[in-house]
N, C-alpha and C positions, 0 to 999 in steps of 0.2 A: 472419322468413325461416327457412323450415325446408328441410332437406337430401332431396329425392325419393329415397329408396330404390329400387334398380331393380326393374322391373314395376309400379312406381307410376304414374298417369297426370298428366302434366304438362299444365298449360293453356297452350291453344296462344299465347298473350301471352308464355308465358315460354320457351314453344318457338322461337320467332318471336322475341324476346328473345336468347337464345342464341346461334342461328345468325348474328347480327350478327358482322361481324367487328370485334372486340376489339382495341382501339389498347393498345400494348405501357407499362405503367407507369415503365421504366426512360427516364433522361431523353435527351432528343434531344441532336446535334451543336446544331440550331438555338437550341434551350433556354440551350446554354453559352454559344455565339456575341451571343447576348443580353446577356450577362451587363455592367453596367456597369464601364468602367476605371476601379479606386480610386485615387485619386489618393494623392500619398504618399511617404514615403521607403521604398525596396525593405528596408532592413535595418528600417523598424518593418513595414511590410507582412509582412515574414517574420517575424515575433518574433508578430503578433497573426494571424498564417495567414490574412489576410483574402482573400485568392483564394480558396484551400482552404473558408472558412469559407461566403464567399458563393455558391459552388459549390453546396456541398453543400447549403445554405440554400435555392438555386432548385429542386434536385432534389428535395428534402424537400416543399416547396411544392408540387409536382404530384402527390405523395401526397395521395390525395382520402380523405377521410373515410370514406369506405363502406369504401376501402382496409385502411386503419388499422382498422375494426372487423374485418374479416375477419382483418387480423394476429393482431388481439387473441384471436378464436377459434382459430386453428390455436394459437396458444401455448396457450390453455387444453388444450385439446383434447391437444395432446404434455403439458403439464405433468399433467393427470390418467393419459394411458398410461403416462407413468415412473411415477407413484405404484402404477396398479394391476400394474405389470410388475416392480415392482421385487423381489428375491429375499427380502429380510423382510418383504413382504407376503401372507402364506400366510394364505385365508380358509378357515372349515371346511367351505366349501360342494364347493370343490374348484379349478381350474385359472384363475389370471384371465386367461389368453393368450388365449382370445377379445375378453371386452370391450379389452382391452389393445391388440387388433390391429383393432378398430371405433372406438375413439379415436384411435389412430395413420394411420388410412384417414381421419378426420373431418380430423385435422388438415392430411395433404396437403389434400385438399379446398379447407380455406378459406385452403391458404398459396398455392396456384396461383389462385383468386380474388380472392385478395388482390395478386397480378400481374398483373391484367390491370385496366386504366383503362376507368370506367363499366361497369362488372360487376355484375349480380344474378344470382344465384341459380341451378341449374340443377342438371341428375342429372349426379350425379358421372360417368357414365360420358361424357356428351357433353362435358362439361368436359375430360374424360380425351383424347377424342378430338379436342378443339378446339384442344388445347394443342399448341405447338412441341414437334416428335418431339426435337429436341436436347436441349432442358429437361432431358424424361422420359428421357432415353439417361444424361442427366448423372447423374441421383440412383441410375439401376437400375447396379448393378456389371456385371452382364453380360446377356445376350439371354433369360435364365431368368426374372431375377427383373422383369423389364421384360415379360414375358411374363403373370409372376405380378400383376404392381401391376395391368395393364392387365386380369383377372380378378375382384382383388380390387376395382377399383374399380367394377366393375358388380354385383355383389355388393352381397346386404345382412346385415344381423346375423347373420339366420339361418345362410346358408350358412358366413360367418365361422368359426360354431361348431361346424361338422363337421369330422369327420378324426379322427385318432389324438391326442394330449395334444402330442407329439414333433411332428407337423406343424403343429401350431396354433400351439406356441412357436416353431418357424424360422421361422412367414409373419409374427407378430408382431416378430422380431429384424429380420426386412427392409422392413417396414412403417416400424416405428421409427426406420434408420436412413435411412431414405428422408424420413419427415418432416421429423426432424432440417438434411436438407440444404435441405428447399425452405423450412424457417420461416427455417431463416441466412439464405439466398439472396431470401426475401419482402422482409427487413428491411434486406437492405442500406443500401436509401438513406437508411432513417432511423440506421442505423449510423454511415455516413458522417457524419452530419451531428452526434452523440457526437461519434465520435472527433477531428472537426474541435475542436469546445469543448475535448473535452482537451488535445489538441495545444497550443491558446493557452493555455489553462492553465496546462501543463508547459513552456513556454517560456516567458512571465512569471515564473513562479515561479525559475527558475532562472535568466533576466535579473538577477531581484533576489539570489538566494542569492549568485551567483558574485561580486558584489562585496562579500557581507559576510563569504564565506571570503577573499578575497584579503586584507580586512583585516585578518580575525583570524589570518590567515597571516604579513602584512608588519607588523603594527603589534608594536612594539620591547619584547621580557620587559623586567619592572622591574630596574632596576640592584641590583645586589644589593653595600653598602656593606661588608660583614661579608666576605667574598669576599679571601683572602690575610692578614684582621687575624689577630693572636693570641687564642689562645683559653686557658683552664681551668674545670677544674670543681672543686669542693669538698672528691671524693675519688675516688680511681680501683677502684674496685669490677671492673670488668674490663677487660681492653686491648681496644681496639677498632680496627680496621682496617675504614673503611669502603668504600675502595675495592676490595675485595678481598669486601666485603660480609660480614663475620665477626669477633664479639667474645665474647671470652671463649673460643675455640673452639665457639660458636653460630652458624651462619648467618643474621644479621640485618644490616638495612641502618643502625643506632645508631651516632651520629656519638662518644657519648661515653658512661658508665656510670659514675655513684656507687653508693657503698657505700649500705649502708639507714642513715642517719643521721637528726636532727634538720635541717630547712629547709637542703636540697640544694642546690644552684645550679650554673650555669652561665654564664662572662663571657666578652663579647666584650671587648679593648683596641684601639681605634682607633688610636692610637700619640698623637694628637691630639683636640682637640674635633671634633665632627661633626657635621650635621645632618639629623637623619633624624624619618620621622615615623609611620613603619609595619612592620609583621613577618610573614615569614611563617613559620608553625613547624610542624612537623609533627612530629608526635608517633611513638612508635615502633607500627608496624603489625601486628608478628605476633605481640605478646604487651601484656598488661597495661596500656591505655591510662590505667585511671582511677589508674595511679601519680603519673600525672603533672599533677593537680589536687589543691588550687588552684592556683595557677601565676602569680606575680605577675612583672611586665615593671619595672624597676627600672633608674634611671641616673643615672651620680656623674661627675665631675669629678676627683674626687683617691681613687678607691676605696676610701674610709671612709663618707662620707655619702651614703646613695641616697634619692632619690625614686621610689615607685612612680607609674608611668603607665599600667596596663591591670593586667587583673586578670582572669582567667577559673576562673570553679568548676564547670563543669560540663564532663564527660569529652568529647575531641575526637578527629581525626585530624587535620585543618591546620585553624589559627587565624591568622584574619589582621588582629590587630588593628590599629586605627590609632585616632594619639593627634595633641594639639596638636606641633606641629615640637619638637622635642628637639635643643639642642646639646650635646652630651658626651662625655668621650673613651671611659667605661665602661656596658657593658650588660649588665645580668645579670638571669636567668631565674631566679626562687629559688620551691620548692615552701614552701608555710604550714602543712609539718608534718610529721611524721618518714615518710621515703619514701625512694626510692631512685629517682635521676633521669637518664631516656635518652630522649634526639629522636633523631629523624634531620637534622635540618636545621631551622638557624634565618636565616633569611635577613632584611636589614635594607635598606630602600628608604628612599628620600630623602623 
């Protein structure tokens, strides 16, 4: 199917063809009224949009094939005018706003084709004149350029390509943004019937999200057993005031500071045995993390004999080991070699 240029001679089949009057492709009241009752709960009914979906599903369905290839053209047809119009597209030949403003005239063409149900082919200009004067009011901004469209689309390439450089570019700017609205307005219905899928999509999705943020929102932080015990470390390298966030006269969040010594440590005292079986530690943030490896996790009974129970050698930010259940009254955090030792927080769960 090729597009008759005007002064071209059409065969009277497709003359006779044309002047048929064109049933409108937008869907009917009767079409909706159709539509079968889903049966259902209203809150799943709404969560999978099935009204909305099946709606748009009938409408979509009256879109006839011929339709959809002539979609398919006008989008081509605007997608090659923005390539050839676009401002880094300068050829050495000279000006693209003619063909720019004959691909933007192609693509009205087969977007207002593309709207009208059992449609072939015809000169653009009967087309032009077959078509609801509202339509064409709609896309022209005012009685000039609606003056102009209705020119250009009688019009063939050639004429396109006369005038001044300056008038060739405005008829191409109003050409463009004229397509633009009737390729939206072509594809509505198959729009609707997207956006319908995304809808269910975007509400599934977010059916399922919201109860696994509420969980992650209600479900209870780990007890933290270390929480009010007594604490020391090995040697006091600097004072530390964490609440205050500042040690040594540093701005740092470091719960505690040894000196640089040989195997640093740092003890929890439960006051009692305890039962715990995991940690969470966090290393210091704004400075020198690999001070603080190896780092063994260590716990005694009468603060002379320790057992290690975790062991980490490679440099971290939080460390959350866990070990078989430990009952004991002492914890301690001891570096495997001469360093100087600062967390911010060493937190002990059950």
């Amino acid at each position: 199917m090729t597009i008759p240029e005007a002064g071209e001679v059409v065969p009277p089949s497709e003359v006779g063809a044309g002047n048929e009057p064109q049933a409108s492709s937008q869907p009917s009241k009767a079409a909706h009224s159709k539509l079968p009752r889903l049966p259902g709960n209203p809150v799943i009914d709404w969560l999978l949009a099935r009204t909305e979906l099946a709606r748009a599903r009938a409408d979509a369905a009256q879109f006839a094939p011929e339709q959809r290839e002539f979609l398919r053209r006008a989008k081509v047809s605007l997608e090659l005018g923005e390539l050839a119009f676009a401002p880094g597209n300068a050829v050495r030949s000279g000006s693209t706003a003619p063909l720019a403003a004959n691909l933007f005239r192609q693509a009205m063409y087969w977007a207002l084709l593309a709207k009208r149900a059992h449609a072939t082919p015809i000169r653009p200009e009967q087309l032009w004149s077959e078509t609801d004067r509202s339509v064409l009011q709609s896309i022209a901004g005012n009685d000039g350029e609606y003056a102009y469209f209705t020119v250009a689309m009688r019009s063939s390439f050639i004429e396109l390509a006369e005038g001044t450089e300056d008038a060739q570019r405005s008829g191409a700017v109003q050409l463009r943004r004229a397509a633009r609205r009737l390729v939206d307005d072509a594809q509505r219905v198959l729009s609707r019937l997207e956006w319908a899928k995304l809808k269910r999509a975007l509400r599934v999705a977010l059916a399922l999200l919201i109860p696994l943020i509420a969980l992650y929102l209600l479900w209870p932080a780990k007890v933290d057993l270390a929480k009010g015990a007594t604490y020391r470390a090995s040697s006091i390298g600097a004072v530390c005031h964490p609440e205050k966030s500042e040690c040594g006269g540093v701005k740092t969040d470091v719960l505690f500071h040894t000196q640089l010594e040989q195997n640093p440590w740092f003890e929890y005292d439960f006051g009692a045995p305890t039962s715990f079986s995991s940690l969470t530690v966090v290393n210091r943030s704004d400075c020198c993390p690999e001070r603080a490896v190896p780092l063994a996790v260590e716990v005694s009974n009468d603060d002379k004999t320790f057992k290690e129970v975790a062991r980490r050698d490679s440099t971290f930010a939080i460390w959350k080991p866990s070990f078989a259940t430990q009952r004991a009254r002492y914890l301690r955090l001891r570096i495997l070699r001469d360093s100087m030792l600062h967390l911010e927080a060493i937190k002990v769960h059950p």
